[in-house]
C-alpha positions as CSV (number, residue, x, y, z in Angstrom):
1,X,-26.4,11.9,5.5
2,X,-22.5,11.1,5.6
3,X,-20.5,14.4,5.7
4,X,-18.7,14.7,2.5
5,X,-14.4,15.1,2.7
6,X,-13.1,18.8,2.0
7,X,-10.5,18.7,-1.0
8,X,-8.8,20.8,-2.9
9,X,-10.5,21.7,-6.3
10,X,-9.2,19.1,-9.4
11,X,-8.3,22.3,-11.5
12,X,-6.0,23.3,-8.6
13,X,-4.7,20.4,-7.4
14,X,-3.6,18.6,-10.6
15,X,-0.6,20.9,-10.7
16,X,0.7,20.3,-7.1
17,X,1.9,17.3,-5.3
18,X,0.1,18.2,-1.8
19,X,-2.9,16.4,0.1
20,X,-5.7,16.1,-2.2
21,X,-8.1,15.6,0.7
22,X,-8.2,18.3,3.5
23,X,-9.5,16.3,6.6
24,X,-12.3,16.8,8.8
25,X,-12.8,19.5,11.1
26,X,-13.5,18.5,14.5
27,X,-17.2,19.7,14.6
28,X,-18.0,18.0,11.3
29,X,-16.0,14.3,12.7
30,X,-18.1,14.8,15.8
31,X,-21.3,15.0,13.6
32,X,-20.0,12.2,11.5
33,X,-19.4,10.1,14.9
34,X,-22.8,10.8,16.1
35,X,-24.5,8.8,12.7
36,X,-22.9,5.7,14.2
37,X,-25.5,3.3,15.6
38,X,-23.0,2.0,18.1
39,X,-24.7,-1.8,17.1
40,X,-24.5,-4.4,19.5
41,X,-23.0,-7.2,17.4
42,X,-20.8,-4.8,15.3
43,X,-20.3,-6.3,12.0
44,X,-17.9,-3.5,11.0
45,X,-15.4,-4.8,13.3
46,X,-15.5,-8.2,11.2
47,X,-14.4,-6.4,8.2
48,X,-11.4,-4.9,9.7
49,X,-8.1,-7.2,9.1
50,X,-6.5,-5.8,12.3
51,X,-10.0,-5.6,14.2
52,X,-10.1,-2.6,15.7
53,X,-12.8,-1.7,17.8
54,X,-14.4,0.5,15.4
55,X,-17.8,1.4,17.7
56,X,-15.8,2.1,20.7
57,X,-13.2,4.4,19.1
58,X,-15.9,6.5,17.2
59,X,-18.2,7.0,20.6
60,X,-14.7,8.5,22.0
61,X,-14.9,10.8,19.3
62,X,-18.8,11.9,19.8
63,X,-17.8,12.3,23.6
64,X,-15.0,14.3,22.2
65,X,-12.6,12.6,24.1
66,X,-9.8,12.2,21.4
67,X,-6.7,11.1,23.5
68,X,-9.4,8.0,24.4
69,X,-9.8,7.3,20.8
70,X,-6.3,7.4,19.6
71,X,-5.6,4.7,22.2
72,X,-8.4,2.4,21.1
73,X,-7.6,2.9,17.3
74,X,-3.5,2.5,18.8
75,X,-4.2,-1.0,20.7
76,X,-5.5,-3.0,17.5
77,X,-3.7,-0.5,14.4
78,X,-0.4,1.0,14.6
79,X,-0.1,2.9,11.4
80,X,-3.9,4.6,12.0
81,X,-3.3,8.1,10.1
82,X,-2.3,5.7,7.0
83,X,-5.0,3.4,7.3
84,X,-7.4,6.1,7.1
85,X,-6.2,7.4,4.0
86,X,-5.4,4.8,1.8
87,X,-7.5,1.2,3.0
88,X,-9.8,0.6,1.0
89,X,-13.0,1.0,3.5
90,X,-15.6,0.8,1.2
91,X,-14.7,-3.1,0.9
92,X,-14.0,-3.6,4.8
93,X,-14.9,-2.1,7.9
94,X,-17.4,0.3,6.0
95,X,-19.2,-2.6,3.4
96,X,-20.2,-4.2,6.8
97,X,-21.8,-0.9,8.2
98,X,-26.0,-1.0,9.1
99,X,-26.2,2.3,7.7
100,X,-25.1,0.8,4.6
101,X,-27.5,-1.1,3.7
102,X,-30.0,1.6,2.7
103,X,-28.3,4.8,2.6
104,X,-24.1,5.8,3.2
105,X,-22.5,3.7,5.5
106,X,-20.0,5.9,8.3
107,X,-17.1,7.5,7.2
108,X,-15.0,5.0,9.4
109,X,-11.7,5.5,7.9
110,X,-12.3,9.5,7.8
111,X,-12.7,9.5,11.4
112,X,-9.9,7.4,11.8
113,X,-7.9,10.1,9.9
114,X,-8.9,12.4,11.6
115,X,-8.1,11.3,15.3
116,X,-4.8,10.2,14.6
117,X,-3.8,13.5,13.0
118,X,-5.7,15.0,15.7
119,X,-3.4,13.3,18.0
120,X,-0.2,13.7,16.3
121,X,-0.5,17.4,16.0
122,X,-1.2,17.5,19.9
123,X,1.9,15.0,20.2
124,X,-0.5,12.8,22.2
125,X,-0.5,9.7,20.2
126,X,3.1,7.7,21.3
127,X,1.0,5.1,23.3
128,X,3.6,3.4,25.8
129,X,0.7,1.6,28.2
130,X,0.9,-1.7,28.9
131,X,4.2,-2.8,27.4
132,X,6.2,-5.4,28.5
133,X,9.5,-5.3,29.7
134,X,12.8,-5.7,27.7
135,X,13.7,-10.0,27.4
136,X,16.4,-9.7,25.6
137,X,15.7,-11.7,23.2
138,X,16.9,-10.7,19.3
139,X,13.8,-11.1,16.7
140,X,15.1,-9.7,12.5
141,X,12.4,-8.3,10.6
142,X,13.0,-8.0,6.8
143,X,11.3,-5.2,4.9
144,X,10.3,-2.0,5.7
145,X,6.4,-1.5,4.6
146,X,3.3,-1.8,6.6
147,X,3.4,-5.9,7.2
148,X,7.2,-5.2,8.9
149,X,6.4,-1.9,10.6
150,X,3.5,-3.9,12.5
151,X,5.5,-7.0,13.3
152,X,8.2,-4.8,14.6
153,X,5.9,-2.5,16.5
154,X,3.8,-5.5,18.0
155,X,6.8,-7.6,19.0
156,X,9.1,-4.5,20.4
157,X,5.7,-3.8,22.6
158,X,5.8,-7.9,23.5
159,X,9.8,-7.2,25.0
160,X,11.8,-8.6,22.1
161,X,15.0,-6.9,21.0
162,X,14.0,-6.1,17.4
163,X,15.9,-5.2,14.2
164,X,14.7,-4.4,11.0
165,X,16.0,-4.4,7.8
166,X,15.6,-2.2,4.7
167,X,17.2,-2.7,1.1
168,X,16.5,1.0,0.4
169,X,17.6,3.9,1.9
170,X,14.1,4.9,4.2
171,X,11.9,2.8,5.5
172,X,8.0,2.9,4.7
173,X,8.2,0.3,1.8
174,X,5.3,1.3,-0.3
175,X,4.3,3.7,1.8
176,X,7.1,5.7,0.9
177,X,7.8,5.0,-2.7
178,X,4.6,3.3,-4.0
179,X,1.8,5.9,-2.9
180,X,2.0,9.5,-4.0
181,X,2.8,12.4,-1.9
182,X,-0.8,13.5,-2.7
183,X,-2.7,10.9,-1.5
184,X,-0.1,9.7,1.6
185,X,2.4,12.8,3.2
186,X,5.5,11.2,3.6
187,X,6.6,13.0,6.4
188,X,3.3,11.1,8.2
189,X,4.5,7.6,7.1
190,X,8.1,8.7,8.9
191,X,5.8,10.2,12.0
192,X,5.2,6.5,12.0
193,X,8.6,4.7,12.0
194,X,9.8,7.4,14.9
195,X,7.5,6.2,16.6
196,X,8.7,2.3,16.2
197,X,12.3,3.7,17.2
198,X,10.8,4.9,20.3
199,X,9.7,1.5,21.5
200,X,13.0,0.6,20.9
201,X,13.4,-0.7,17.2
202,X,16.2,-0.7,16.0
203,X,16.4,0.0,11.9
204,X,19.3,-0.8,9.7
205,X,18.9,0.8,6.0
206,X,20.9,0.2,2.6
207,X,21.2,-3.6,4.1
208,X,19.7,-6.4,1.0
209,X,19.1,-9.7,3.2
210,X,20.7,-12.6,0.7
211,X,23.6,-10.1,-0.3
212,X,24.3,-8.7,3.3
213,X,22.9,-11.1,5.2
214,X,21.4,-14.4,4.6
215,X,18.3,-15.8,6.3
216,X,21.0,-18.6,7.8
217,X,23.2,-15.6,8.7
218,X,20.8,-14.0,10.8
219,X,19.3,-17.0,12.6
220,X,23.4,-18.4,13.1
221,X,26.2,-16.0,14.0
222,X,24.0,-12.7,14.0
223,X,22.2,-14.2,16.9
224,X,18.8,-13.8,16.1
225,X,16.4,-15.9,17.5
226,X,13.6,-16.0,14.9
227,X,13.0,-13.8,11.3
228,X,10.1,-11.8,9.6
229,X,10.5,-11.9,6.3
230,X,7.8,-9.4,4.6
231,X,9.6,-7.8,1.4
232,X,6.5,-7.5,-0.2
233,X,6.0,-7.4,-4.1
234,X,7.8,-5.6,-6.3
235,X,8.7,-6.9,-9.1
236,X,7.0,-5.2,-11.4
237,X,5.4,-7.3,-14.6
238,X,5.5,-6.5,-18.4
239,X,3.2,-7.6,-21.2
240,X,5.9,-8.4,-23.0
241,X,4.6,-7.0,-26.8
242,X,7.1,-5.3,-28.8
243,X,8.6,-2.5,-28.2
244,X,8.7,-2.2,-24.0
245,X,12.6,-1.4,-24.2
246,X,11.5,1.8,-25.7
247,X,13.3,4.5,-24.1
248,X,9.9,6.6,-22.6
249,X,8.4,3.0,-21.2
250,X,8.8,3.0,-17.5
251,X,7.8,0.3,-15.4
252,X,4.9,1.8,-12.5
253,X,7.6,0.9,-9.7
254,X,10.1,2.8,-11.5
255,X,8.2,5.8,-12.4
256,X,6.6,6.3,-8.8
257,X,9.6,5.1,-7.0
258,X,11.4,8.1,-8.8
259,X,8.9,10.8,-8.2
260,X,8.2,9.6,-4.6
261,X,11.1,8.3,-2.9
262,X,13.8,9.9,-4.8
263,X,11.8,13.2,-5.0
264,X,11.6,13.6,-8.5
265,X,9.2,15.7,-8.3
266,X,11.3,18.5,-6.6
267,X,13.9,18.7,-9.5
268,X,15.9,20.6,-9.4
269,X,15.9,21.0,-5.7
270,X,16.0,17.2,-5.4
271,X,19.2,15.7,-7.8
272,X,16.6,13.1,-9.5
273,X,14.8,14.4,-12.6
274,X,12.5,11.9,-14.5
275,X,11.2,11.7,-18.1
276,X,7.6,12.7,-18.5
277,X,6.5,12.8,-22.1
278,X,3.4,15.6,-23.1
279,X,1.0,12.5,-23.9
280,X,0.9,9.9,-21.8
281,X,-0.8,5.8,-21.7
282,X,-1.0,4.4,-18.7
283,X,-2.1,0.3,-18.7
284,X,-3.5,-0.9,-16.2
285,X,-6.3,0.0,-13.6
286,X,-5.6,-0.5,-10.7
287,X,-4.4,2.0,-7.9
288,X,-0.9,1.8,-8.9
289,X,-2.5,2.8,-12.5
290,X,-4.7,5.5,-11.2
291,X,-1.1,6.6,-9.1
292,X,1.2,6.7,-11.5
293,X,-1.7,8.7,-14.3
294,X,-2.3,11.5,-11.4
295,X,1.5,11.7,-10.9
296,X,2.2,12.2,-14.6
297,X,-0.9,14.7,-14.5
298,X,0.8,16.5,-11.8
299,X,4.7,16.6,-13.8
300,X,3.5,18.1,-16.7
301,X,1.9,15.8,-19.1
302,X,-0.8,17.5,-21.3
303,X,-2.7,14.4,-21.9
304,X,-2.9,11.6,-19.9
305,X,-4.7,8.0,-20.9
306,X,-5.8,5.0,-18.5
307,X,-6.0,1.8,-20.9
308,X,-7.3,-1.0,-20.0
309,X,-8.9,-4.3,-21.9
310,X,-12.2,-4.7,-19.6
311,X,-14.9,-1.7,-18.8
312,X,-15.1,0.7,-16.4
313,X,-16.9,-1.4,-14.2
314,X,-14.7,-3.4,-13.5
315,X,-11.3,-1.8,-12.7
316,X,-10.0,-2.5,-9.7
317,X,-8.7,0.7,-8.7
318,X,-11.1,2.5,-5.8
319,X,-14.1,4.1,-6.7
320,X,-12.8,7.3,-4.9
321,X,-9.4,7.0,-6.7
322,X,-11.0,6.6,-10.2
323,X,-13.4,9.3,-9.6
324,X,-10.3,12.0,-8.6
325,X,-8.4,11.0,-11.6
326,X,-11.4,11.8,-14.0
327,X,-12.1,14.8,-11.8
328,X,-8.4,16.0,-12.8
329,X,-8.8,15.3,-16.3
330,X,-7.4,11.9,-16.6
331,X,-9.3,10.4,-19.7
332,X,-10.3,6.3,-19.4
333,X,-9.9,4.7,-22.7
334,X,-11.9,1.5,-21.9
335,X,-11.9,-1.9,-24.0
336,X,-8.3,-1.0,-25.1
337,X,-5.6,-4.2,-24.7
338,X,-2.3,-3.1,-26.3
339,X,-0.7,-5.0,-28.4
340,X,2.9,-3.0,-29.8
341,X,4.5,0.0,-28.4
342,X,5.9,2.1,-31.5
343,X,9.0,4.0,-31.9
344,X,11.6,5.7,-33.9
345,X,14.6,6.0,-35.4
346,X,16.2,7.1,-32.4
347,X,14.6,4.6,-29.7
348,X,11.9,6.7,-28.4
349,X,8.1,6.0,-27.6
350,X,6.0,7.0,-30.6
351,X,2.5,5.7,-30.2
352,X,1.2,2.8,-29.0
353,X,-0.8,0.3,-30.7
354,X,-4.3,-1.2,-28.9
355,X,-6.9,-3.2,-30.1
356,X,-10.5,-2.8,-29.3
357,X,-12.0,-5.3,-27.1
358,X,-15.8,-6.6,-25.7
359,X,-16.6,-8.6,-22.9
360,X,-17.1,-12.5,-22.8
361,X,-18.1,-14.7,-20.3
362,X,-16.5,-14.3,-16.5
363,X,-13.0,-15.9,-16.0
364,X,-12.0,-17.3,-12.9
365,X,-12.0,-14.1,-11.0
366,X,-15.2,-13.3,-11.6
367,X,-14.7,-10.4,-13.8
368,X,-15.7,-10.7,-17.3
369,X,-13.1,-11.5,-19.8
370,X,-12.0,-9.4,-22.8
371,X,-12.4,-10.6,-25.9
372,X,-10.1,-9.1,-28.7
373,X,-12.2,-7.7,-31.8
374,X,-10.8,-8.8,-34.9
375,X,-9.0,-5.4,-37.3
376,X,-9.7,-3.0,-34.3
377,X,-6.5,-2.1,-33.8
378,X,-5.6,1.9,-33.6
379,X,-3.0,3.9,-32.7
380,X,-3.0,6.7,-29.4
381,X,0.0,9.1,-30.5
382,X,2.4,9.2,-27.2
383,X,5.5,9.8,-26.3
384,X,5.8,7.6,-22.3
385,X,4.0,4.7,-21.9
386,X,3.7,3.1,-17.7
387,X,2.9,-0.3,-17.2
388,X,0.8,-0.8,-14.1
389,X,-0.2,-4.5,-14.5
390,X,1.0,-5.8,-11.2
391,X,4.1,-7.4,-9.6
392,X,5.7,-10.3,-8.2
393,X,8.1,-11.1,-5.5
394,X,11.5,-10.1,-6.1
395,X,13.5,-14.1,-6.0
396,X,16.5,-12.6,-4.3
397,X,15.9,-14.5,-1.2
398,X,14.8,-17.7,-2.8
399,X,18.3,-17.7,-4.9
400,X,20.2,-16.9,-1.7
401,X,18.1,-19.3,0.7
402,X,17.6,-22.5,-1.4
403,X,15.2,-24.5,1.2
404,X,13.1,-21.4,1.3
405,X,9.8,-22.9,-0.1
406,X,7.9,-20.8,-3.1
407,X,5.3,-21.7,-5.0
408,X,5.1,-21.2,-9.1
409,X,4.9,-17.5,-9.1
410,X,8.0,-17.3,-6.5
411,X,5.2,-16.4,-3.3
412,X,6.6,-18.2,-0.1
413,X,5.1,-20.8,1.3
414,X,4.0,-20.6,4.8
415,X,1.8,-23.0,7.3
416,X,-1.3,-21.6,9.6
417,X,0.6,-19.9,11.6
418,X,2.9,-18.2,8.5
419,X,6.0,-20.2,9.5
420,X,7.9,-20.8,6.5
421,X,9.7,-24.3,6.0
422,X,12.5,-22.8,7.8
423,X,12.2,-23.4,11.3
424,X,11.9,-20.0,13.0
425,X,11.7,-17.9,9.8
426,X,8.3,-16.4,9.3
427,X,6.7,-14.8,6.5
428,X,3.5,-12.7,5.7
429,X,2.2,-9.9,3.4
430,X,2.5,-9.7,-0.2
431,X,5.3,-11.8,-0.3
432,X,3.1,-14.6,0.8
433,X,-0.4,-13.4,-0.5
434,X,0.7,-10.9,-4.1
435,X,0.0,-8.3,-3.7
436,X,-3.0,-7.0,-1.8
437,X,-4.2,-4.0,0.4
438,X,-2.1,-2.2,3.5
439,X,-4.4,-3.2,5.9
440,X,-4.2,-7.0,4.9
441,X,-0.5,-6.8,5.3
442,X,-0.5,-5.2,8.6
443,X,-3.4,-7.9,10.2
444,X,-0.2,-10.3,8.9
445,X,2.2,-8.4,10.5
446,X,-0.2,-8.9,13.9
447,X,-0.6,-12.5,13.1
448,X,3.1,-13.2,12.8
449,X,4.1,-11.2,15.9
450,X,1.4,-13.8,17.7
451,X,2.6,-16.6,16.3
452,X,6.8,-15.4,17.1
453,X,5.8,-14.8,20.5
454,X,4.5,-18.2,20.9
455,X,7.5,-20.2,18.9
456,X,9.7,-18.3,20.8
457,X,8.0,-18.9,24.7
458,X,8.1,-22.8,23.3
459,X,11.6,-22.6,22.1
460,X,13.2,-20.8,24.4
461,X,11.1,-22.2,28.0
462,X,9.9,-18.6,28.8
């Protein structure tokens, strides 16, 4: 029987910001390792975008030879202590798992947790085997989050000079402003980036490529050889229904980026407070949704609402994640599509209007679609409302790099081997895809430091 994650109780940790989940301890990892079938024809490995060699890492850890496992989990995943809390396992490596099939698959991304923090703690995971040596040669990586941290990790370990870029002022992406400080420590996501600068990355903050630099820039007089663009997606979407310039309606990107990076939620000792009303909708249900509802949990907010137009069923927000939110007293109100945010006199969130809604036939996701039933509508009394709907790409670059190819929604375009139209400018992650998981941005990152390499051997006769 999988061993089941220590955490702190809901009615505790709903009123702090620190690790919801407490970690294995090493006997209980071992006995977790030891349910592993070690197949021959691993189909867990299949699952994993980065491929890491799930079956060999997790007999280190029955053999309890941890420093071996933190350099099998190192060779394929660079960021493995934030893999193995926030991927969503339970569609990838762990969906694929034998054990699966008629009882709980392996607790794959626990044990990956658990090794790397195993390994940080005994300072035993900076893995500095097999690199090669310094070429000289200047490769720019733009963005900070998990798609540029693996580029840049991959091709500093592959001899290239790197740089990379950040608009804000720490790098992590949404590492670091996205995902809360209960679910992801921060100070393990800059663990992370140290490590980077000790294979020799260089990182420039507070520097917006197409303001600072352009694409052009880099690849002319700043030398640079080839680019890396992964700036992800963060432009955050409205519904646009009245009343979303409310004061008290926060975009998700705004709220969390606030609380997170800014350290809201250490006012006063941090200098950036943020508006959390006592009764609180959140739309959307997705992770951001089930994020930015905990966090407003966490601030102060008596009452706390999920709305969102389909069933419970089919949210796309983890299982796990939806199951801590209710757990801490966040309340779902399914079948809900609003439709009007209300105010008053003074420009402040009063309500917000929804309308009931039932399930139709399956659009072209899949999912069923929501229906709106006719003279449903109702008001929930609240004072904030977050949207958590999604995002899109921020068109910065596009504007500042007209023969930078996007499609419709402003995604760039990219061939096989995620070259953009831009000889020598690659692209990957979010910014290619929409947004999508960690894990699926960093096997982009992998793919794009592959595909540099090669371009640049061609280019360059080395």
């Amino acid at each position: 029987m999988r061993n089941p994650m220590p955490e702190q109780p809901a009615d505790v940790r709903n009123h702090n910001f620190e690790e919801v989940a407490l970690g294995y301890p090493e006997d209980v990892a071992v006995d977790e390792a030891q349910r592993c079938l070690n197949c021959k024809n691993p189909q867990c490995v299949k699952g994993c975008p980065v491929n890491v060699d799930i079956p060999q890492f997790i007999h280190a850890v029955t053999e309890r030879d941890f420093d071996g496992a933190i350099h099998i989990l190192k060779n394929k995943n660079s960021l493995p202590a934030v893999c193995g809390r926030v991927c969503p396992q339970e569609n990838q490596c762990e969906k694929h798992c034998i054990l699966g099939i008629k009882g709980e698959p392996v607790a794959i991304g626990r044990l990956e947790r658990f090794v790397a923090d195993r390994a940080r703690e005994a300072g035993t995971d900076i893995v500095k085997e097999g690199l090669a040596p310094k070429n000289g040669i200047k490769v720019a990586v733009v963005g900070g989050g998990p798609s540029c941290l693996t580029a840049a990790g991959d091709l500093a370990k592959l001899g290239y000079d790197v740089t990379l870029f950040e608009a804000l002022h720490k790098v992590g992406g949404v590492l670091m402003y996205g995902i809360p400080e209960f679910r992801l420590p921060k100070a393990i996501v800059q663990h992370e980036i140290q490590q980077l600068k000790e294979l020799g990355v260089k990182i420039m903050t507070d520097v917006v490529i197409g303001r600072t630099f352009t694409l052009h820039e880099l690849l002319g007089e700043e030398g640079f050889q080839a680019v890396y663009v992964g700036t992800g997606a963060g432009l955050p979407h409205f519904m646009r229904i009245p009343g979303e310039a409310l004061n008290g309606v926060y975009a998700a990107n705004e709220f969390l980026t606030r609380v997170n990076l800014m350290g809201a939620w250490k006012f006063p000792k941090m200098a950036t407070p943020v508006y959390v009303g006592k009764n609180v909708a959140v739309v959307g249900a997705g992770n951001v949704a089930m994020d930015a509802a905990r966090t407003a949990k966490r601030l102060g907010a008596e009452n706390v609402y999920v709305v969102y137009r389909r069933s419970e069923a089919e949210m796309p927000a983890r299982k796990e994640e939806i199951a801590h939110a209710k757990a801490e007293g966040i309340e779902l109100h399914m079948l809900n599509n609003p439709v009007k945010i209300l105010g008053n006199e003074e420009g402040w969130v009063t309500g917000i209007e929804c309308v009931r809604t039932e399930l139709g036939e399956p659009d072209a996701s899949g999912r069923r679609s929501p229906v709106e039933i006719p003279g449903s509508n109702h008001v929930f009394d609240v004072d904030m409302v977050v949207m958590a709907i999604g995002q899109g790409p921020n068109p910065l670059l596009k504007h500042t790099t007209p023969d930078l190819v996007t499609n419709r929604k402003g995604l760039i375009t990219v061939d096989e081997k995620e070259e953009t139209f831009i000889p020598g400018v690659f692209a990957g992650g979010d910014i290619v895809t929409g947004a999508a998981t960690v894990i699926s941005a960093m096997g982009a990152g992998k793919k794009a430091a592959r595909e540099i390499d090669a371009y640049l051997k061609e280019k360059l006769g080395k």
